[in-house]
N, C-alpha and C positions, 0 to 999 in steps of 0.2 A: 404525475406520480413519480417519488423517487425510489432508488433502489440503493442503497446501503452495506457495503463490504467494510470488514476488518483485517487489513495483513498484518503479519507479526513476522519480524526478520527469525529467521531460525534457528537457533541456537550456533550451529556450526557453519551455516551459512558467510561467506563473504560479505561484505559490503556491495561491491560491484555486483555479484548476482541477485542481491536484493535489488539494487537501483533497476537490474534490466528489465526483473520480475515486473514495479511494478511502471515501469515503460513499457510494457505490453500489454499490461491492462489500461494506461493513457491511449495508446495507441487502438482500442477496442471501447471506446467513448467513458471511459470513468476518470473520473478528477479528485486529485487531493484534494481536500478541504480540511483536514488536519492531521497532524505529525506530533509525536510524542516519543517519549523514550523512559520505560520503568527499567533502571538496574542494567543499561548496556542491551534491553530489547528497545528496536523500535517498531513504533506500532503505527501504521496509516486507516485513517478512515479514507474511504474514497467514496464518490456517489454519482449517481450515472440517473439522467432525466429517463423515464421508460415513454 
């Protein structure tokens, strides 16, 4: 079974603390599997085996 996360960079958020964000959730077993960008947000799916 899988499990399914959506981040969204946050409006006034940095670049660099989004990237660390979500390197701590790579680091706690979830993986991009897609990257998008509406209007200067970016948006990751990430998905993690249960």
């Amino acid at each position: 079974m899988e499990n399914f996360k959506i981040v969204k960079k946050g409006v006034f958020e940095k670049l660099g603390a989004f990237e660390s964000r979500i390197n701590e959730f790579s680091l706690s077993g979830w993986k991009a599997i897609s990257i998008s960008s509406d209007n200067s947000r970016v948006i990751v799916l990430l998905e993690r085996q249960k």
